[in-house]
C-alpha positions as CSV (number, residue, x, y, z in Angstrom):
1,X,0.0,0.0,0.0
2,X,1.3,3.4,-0.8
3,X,0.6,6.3,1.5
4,X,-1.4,9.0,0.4
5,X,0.1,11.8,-2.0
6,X,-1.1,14.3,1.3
7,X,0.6,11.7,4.0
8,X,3.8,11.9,2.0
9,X,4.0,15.1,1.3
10,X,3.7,16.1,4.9
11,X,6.4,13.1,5.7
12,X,8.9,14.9,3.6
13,X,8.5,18.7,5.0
14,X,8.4,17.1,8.6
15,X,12.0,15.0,7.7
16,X,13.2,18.5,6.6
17,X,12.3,20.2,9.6
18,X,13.7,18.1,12.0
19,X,16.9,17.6,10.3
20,X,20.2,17.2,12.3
21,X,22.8,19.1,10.5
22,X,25.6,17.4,13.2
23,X,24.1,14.4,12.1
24,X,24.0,14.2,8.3
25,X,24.3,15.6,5.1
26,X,21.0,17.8,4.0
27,X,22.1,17.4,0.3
28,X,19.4,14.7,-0.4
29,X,16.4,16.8,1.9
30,X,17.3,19.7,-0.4
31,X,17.3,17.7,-3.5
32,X,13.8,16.5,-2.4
33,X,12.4,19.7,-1.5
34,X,13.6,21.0,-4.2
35,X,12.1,18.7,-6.8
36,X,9.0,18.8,-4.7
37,X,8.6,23.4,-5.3
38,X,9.4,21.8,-9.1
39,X,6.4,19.8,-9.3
40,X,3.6,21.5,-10.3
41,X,0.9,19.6,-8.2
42,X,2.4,21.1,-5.3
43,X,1.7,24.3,-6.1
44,X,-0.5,25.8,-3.7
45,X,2.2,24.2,-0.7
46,X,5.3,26.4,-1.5
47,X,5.2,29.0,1.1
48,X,5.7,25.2,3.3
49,X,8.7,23.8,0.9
50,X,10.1,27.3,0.8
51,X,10.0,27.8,4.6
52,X,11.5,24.2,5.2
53,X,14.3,24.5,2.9
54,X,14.9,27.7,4.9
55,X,14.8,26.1,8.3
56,X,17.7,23.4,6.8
57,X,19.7,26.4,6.0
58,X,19.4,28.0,9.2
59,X,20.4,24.5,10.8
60,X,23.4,24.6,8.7
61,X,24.2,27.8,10.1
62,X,23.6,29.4,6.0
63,X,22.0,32.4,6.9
64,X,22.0,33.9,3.1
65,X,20.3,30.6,1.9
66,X,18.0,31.1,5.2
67,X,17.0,34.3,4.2
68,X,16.1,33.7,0.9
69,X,13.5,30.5,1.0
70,X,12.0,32.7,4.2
71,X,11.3,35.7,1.8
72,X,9.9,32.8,-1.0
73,X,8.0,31.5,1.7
74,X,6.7,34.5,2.8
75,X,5.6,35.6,-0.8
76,X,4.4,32.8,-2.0
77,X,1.9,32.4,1.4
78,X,0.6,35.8,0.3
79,X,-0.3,34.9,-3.6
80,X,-2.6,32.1,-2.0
């Protein structure tokens, strides 16, 4: 059984979220999220994969990269 597209979807922002940078390498939650703000089905979810890729930034202590998904985030919550 495969999980629902809204179960996975939420899976994958939550992974991002919680990431460890001491732990591991965000490479592969970046290249997910950013496939994911790629696909147009998720569309109207942006403002999330913006504002988790920022929160992976900010865990990795990349401010400038940080900065710039919040302000994507930001403006793409406000086109909704």
């Amino acid at each position: 059984m495969n999980p629902s597209y809204e179960m996975a979807f939420n899976a994958a922002i939550n992974k991002a979220i919680c990431f460890n940078a001491t732990a591991g390498n965000s490479q592969d939650i970046k290249k997910l999220l950013n496939k994911m703000a790629r696909d147009p089905k998720n569309k109207e979810y942006l403002d999330q994969i913006y504002y988790a890729l920022a929160e992976v930034c900010m865990k990795e202590r990349d401010t400038t990269c940080a900065i710039d998904n919040y302000k994507l985030s930001a403006m793409k919550k406000r086109i909704k």
